[in-house]
VOFI-243805 format. One record per atom (N, C-alpha, C, O): residue in three letters; x, y, z. Coordinates in Angstrom, 3 decimals, decimal comma. Atoms other than C-alpha are relative to their C-alpha. Layout:
N
SITE  aa  px  py  pz
SITE  Ala  X  Y  Z .
...
//
This chain:
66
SITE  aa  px  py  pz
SITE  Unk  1,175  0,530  -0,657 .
SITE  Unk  44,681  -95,782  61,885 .
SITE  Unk  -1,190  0,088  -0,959 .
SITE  Unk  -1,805  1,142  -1,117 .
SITE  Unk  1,514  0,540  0,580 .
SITE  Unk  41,785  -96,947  59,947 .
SITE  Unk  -1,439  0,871  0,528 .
SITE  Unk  -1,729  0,929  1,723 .
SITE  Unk  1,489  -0,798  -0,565 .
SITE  Unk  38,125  -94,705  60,095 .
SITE  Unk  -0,545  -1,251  0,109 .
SITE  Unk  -0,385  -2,168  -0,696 .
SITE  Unk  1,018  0,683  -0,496 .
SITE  Unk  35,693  -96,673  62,052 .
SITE  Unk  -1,449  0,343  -1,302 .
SITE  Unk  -1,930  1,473  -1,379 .
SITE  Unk  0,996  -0,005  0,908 .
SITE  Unk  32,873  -97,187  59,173 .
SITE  Unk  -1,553  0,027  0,654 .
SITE  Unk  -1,427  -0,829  1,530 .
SITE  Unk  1,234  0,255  -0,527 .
SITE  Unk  29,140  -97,090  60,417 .
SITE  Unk  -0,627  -1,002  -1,218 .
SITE  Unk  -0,396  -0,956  -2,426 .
SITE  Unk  0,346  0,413  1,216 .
SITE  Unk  27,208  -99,515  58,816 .
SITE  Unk  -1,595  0,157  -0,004 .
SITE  Unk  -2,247  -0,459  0,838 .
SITE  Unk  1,351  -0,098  -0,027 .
SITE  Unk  23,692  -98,518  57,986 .
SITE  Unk  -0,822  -0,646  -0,185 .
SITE  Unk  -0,694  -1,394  -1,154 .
SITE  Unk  1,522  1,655  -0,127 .
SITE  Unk  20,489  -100,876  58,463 .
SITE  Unk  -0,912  0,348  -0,522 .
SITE  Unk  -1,385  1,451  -0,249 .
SITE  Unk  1,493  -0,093  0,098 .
SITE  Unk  17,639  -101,080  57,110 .
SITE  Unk  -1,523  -0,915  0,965 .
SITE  Unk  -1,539  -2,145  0,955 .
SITE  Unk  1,308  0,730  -0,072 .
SITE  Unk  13,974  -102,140  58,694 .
SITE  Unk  -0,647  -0,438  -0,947 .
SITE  Unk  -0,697  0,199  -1,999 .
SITE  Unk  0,855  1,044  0,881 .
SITE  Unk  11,747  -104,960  57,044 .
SITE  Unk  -0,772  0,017  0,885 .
SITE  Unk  -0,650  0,093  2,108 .
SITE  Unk  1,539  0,484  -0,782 .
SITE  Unk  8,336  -105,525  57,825 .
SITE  Unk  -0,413  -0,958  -1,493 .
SITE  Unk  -0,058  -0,918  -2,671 .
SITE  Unk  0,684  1,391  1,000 .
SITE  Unk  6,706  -108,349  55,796 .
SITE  Unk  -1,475  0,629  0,216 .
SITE  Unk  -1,982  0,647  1,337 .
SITE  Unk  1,288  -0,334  -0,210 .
SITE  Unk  3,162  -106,776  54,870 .
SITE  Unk  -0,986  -0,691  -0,640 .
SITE  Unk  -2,166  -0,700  -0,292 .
SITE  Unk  0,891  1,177  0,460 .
SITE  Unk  1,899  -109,406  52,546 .
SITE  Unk  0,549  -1,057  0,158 .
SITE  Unk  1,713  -0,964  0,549 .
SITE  Unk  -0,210  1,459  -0,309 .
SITE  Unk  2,227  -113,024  52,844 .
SITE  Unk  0,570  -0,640  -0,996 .
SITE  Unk  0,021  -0,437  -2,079 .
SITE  Unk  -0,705  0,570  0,813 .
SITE  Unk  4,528  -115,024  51,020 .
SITE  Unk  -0,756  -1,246  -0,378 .
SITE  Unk  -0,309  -1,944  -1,288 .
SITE  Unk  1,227  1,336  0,777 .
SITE  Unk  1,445  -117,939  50,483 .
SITE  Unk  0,157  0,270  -1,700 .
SITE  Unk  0,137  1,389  -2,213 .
SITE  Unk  0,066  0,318  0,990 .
SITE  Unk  1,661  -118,993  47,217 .
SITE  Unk  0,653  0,682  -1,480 .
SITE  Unk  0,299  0,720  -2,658 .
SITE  Unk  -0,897  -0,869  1,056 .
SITE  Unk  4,658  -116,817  45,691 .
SITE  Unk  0,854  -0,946  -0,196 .
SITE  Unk  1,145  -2,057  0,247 .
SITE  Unk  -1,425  0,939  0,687 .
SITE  Unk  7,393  -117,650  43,693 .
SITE  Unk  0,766  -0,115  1,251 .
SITE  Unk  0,827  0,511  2,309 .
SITE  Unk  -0,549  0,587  -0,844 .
SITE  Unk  9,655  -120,097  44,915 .
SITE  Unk  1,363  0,596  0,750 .
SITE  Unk  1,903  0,209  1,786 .
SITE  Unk  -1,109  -0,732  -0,191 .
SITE  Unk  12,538  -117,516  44,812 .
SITE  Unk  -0,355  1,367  0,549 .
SITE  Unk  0,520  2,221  0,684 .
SITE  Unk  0,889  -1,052  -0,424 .
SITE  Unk  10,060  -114,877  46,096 .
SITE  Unk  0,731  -0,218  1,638 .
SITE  Unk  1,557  0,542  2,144 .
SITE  Unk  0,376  0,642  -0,814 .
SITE  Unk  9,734  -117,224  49,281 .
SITE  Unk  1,351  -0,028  0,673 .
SITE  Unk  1,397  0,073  1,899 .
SITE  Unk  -1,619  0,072  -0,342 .
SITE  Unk  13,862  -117,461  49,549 .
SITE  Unk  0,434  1,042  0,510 .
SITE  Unk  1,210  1,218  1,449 .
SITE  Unk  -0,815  -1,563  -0,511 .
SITE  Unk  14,441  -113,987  49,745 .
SITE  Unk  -0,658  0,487  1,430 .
SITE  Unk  -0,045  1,103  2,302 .
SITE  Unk  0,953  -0,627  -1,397 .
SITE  Unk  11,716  -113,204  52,614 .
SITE  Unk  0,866  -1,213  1,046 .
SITE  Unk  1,863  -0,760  1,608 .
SITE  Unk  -1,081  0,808  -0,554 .
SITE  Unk  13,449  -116,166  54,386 .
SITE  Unk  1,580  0,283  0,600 .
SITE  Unk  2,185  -0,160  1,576 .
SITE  Unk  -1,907  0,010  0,652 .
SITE  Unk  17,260  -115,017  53,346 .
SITE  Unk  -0,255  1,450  0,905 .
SITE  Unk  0,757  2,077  1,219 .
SITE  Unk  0,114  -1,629  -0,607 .
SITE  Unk  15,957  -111,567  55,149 .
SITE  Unk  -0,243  0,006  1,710 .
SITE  Unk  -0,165  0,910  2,542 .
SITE  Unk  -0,077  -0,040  -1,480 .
SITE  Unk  15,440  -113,065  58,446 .
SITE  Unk  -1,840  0,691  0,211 .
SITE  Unk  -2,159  1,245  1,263 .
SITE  Unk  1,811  0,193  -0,676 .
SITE  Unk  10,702  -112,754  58,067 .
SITE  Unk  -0,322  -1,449  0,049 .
SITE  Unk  0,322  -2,362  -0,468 .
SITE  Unk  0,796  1,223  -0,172 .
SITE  Unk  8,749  -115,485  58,823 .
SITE  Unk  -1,969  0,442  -0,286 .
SITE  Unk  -2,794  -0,026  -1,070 .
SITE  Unk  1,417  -0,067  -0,137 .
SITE  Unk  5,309  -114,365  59,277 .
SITE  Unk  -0,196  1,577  -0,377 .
SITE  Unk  0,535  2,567  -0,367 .
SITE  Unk  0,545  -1,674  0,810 .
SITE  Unk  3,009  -111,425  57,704 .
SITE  Unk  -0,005  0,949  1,595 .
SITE  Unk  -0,316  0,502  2,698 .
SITE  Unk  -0,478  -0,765  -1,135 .
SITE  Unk  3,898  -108,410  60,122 .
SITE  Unk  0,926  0,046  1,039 .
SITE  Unk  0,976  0,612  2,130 .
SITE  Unk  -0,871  0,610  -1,024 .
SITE  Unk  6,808  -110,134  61,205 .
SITE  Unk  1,757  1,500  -0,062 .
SITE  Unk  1,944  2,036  -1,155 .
SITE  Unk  -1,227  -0,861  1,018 .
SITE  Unk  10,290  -107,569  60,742 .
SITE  Unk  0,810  -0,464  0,971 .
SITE  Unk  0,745  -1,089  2,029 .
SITE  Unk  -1,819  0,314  0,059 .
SITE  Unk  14,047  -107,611  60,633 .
SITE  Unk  0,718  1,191  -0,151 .
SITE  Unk  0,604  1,658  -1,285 .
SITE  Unk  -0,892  -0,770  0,325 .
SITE  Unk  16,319  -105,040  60,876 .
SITE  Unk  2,060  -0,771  -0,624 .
SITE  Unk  2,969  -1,315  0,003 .
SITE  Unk  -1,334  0,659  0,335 .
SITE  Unk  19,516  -106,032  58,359 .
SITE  Unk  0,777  0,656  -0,512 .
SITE  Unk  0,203  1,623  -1,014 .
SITE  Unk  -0,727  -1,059  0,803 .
SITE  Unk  22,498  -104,287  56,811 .
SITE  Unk  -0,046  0,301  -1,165 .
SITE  Unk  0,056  -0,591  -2,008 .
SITE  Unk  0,117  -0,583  1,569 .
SITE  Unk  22,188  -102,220  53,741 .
SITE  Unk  1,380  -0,335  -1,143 .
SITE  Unk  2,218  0,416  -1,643 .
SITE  Unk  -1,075  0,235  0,751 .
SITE  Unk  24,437  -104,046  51,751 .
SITE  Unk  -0,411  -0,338  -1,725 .
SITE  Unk  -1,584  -0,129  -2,035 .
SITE  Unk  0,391  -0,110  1,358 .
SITE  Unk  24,262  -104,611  47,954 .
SITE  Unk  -0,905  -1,326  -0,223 .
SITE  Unk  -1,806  -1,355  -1,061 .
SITE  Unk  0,678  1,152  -0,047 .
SITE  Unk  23,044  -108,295  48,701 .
SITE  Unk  -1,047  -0,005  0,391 .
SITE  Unk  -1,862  -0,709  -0,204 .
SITE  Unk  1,272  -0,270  -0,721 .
SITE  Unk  20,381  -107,402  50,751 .
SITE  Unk  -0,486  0,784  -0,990 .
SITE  Unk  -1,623  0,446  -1,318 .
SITE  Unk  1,013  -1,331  0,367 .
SITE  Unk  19,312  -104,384  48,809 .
SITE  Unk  -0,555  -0,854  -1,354 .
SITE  Unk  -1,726  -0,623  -1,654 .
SITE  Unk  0,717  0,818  0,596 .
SITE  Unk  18,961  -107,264  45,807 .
SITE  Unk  -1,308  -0,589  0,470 .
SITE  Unk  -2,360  -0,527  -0,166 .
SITE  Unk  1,220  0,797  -0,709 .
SITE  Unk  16,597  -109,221  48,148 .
SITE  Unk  -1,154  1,205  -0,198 .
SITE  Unk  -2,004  1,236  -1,088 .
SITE  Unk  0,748  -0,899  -0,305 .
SITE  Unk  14,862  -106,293  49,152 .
SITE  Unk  -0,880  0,631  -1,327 .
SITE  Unk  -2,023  1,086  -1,346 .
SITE  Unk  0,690  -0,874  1,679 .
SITE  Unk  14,192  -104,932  45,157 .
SITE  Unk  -0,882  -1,355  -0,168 .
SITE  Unk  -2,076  -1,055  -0,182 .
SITE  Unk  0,402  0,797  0,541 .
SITE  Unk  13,101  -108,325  44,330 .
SITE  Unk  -1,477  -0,544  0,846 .
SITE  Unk  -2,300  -1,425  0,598 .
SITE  Unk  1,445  0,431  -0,978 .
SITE  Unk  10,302  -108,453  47,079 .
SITE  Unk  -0,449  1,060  0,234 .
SITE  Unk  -1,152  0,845  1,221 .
SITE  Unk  0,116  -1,298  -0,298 .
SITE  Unk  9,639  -104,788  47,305 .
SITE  Unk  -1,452  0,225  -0,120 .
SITE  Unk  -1,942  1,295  0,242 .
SITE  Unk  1,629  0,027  -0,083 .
SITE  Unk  5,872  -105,513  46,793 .
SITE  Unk  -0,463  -0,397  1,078 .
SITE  Unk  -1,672  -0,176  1,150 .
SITE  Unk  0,348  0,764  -0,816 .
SITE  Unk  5,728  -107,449  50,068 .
SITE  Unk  -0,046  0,862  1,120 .
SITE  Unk  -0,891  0,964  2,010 .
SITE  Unk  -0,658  -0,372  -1,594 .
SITE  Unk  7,761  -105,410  52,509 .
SITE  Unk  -0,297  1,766  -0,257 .
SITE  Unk  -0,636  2,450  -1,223 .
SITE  Unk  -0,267  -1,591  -0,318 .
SITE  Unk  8,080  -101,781  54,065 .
SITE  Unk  1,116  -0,032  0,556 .
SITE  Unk  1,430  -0,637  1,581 .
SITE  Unk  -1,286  -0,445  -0,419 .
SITE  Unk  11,126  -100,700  54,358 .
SITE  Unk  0,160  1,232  1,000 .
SITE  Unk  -0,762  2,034  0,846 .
SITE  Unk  -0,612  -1,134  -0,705 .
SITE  Unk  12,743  -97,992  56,970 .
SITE  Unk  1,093  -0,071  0,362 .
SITE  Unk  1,588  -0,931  1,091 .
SITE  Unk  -1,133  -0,135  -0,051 .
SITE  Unk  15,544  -96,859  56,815 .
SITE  Unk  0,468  0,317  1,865 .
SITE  Unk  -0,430  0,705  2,612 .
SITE  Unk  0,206  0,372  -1,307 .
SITE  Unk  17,658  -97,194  60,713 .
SITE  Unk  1,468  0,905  -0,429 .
SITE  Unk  2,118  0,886  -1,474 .
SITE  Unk  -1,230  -0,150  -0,176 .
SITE  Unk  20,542  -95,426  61,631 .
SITE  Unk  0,792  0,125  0,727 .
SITE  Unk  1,959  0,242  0,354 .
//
């Protein structure tokens, strides 16, 4: 029988505004499930995400969810 895995999340909050960032800036806040400044997402801590997340890490606040 297989261990049941937990999979751990992280919280997003969008604290600055994606106006007039790079175009791949703009993808990732998108690709994360924000829309609007103060908007958040809770998504899984996966290696794809945690790319997004480094690459916008000026924008957002993270918290960790478990």
């Amino acid at each position: 029988m297989a261990k049941k895995q937990t999979s751990k999340q992280v919280k997003l909050t969008l604290v600055k505004s994606a106006a007039g960032r790079l175009k791949a800036h703009r993808d990732c806040v998108r690709g994360l499930g924000l829309r609007k400044t103060g908007s958040s997402s809770v998504v899984l801590d996966t290696p794809e995400n945690r790319g997004m997340i480094n690459k916008i890490a000026y924008m957002l606040l993270v918290e960790e969810v478990s």
